[in-house]
C-alpha angles and dihedrals in degrees: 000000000000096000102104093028093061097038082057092042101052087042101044120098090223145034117309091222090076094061087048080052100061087045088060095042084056086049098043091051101040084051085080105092107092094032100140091240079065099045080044088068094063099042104099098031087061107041088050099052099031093041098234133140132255081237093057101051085054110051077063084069097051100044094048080049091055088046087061104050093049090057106038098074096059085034101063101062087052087066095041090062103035103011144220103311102093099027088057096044089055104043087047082053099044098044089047103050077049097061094045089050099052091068082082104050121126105156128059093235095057088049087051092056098046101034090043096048088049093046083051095058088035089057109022107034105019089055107054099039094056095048089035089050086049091045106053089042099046141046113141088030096042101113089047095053093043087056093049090049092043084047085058095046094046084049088044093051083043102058093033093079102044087048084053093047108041085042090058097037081058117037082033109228134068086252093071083051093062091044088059104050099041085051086056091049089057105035090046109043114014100078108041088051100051094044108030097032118111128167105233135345095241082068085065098034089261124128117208122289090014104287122155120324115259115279118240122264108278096020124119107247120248124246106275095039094101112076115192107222136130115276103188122158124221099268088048098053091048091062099056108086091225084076094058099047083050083055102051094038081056090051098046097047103034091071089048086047087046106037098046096039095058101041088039103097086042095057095047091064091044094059087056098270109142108242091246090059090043086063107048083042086058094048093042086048081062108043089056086062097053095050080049100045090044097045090042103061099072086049093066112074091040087046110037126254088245095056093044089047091047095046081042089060099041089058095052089048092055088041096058091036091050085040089067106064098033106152102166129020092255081064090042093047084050102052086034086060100043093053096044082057086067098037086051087064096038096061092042108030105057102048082054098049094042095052088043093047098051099002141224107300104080094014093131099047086051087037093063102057092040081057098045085063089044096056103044078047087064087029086066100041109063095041091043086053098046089042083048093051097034095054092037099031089243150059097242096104099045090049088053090046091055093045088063088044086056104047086049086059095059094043099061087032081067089063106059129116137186118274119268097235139048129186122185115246112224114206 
């Protein structure tokens, strides 16, 4: 469905990726709703009424997690032929109908089917339609455009809490949390997708980052119109050792991401922080990360992929360390900043290593099974951290746990190198 999309194109004084843009910034931020910081916010209001363990309402995380990454391999050459517009509407629709839903929940199996369902779209289709979206539309700009959709996700997971929240402190119980975010999901994200998405701007004679239209078939193309950039396929990428260091980098911080962002908020009380200040510590936490992931992406190419993934993994490692011994909010919004500094780059930084280092062309396709190990990476954390504190009584041995991972990360981050072939893409 390219027929309002290419009236506006042809009409628009400037470039039709920006509006896909925009489309992507509305997904990005209504994607939020089962983040596990928001999911964070709910922890200690259901299990206490619902009777339930930390170890339980995590193991929704992970399992959602292990759904996507069943699904993502087979999901991501879907996009790359016929890109990002219906697996998007439908993950916007389905996530939020699952939120809604959950207001009604009682039983841990009906959590499970609607929670799960939700975390597989957050982390499997979601996913791949918004950096798939970026991807076909941007080259040259591509950083840029990856920093202004992780700044409205992190506003997204901002502002997702403190919707759940307020919603609950008023209406006075967690349902009315889970009716409020699954409203934003909708509201938010459903519409400009359906109606501004296209799938690349050669669909609508136009060439990446708004460089000059399409020339006409038997034409000779205009200077500009060849783009140097990477075209692996699949197969190829999988031979060149830098895709499997990505990979393991993925593997080694995801569980830290995962693990620390959903038990956050709980900790925090644990450690004597009144639940209204947990909050605003979590939201802060990801703020932090939007102003990072938004400043970080033009830093990559100047500065290399290997030295902004190993800075990424060193301040995960001293937010979970700090994160340990909070004793006052001024300490929690600490630990909280330094490790929304890491979680910044690691929402920007891979999706753009991973597109300049094998290119557009089959993104999606490489894309999924990189998925598929991120995934199963948040699929691990937050059920290793409630199993931890469950089993100790804190969440002192999982953090520890998080900082290593991190610092591993760094480590065989250290080690990449650029890929030992390059082919022009021609547009």
């Amino acid at each position: 469905m390219t027929r309002l999309p290419g009236f506006l194109a042809s009409r628009l004084p400037f470039f039709y990726g920006w509006v896909v843009m925009g489309v992507v910034c509305c997904v990005s931020f209504a994607r939020q709703g089962p983040a596990v910081a928001t999911l964070s916010i709910f922890v200690n209001p259901m299990t206490s009424e619902l009777g339930w363990s930390r170890t339980e309402i995590s193991a929704a995380v992970s399992l959602g997690g292990l759904l996507a990454a069943v699904v993502s391999p087979a999901l991501g050459p879907l996009v790359d032929r016929h890109g990002a517009r219906s697996l998007l509407a439908w993950a916007v629709g389905i996530t939020g109908i699952c939120c809604i839903a959950l207001a009604g929940v009682n039983s841990l199996v009906a959590f499970y089917l609607l929670f799960c369902l939700a975390r597989m779209n957050f982390a499997g289709p979601f996913d791949l339609g918004i950096y798939g979206a970026i991807n076909s539309w941007f080259v040259r700009l591509r950083p840029i455009a990856t920093s202004i959709s992780t700044l409205w996700l992190m506003i997204g997971l901002t502002s997702m809490p403190l919707i759940a929240h307020t919603a609950m402190a008023f209406g006075g119980d967690w349902r009315w949390g889970w009716i409020a975010v699954g409203s934003t999901v909708l509201v938010v994200g459903f519409l400009p997708t359906v109606l501004l998405m296209a799938r690349r701007p050669e669909d609508l004679g136009l060439l990446p980052d708004g460089g000059p239209r399409k020339p006409v078939a038997g034409s000779k193309p205009s200077i500009g119109t060849r783009v140097d950039v990477p075209a692996f396929s699949r197969a190829e990428a999988m031979r060149e050792p830098a895709f499997w260091l990505l990979l393991l980098f993925t593997f080694l911080t995801y569980p830290v991401q995962a693990g620390v962002s959903l038990h956050q908020a709980p900790h925090l009380i644990e450690r004597g922080l009144d639940p209204t200040t947990a909050a605003f510590v979590v939201s802060a936490f990801s703020a932090t990360s939007g102003v990072v992931g938004f400043l970080i992406g033009p830093l990559v190419r100047p500065l290399g992929t290997r030295a902004v993934l190993a800075g990424v993994g060193g301040f995960l490692a001293a937010g979970s360390w700090l994160m340990m011994t909070v004793d006052s909010p001024a300490e929690a919004f600490l630990a909280s900043a330094l490790f929304g500094c890491g979680i910044g780059g690691l929402l920007t930084v891979p999706p753009i290593a991973w597109a300049d280092t094998f290119g557009r062309e089959s993104f999606g396709a490489i894309r999924g099974v990189a998925l598929s190990v991120q995934v199963t990476g948040q699929a691990i954390g937050p059920v290793l951290s409630g199993a931890l504190r469950d089993l100790t009584g804190s969440y002192q041995v999982s953090l520890e746990v998080f900082a290593v991972l991190a610092l591993s990360a760094v480590t065989c981050i250290l080690f990449l190198r650029p890929t030992r072939r390059k082919a022009p893409e021609q547009p």
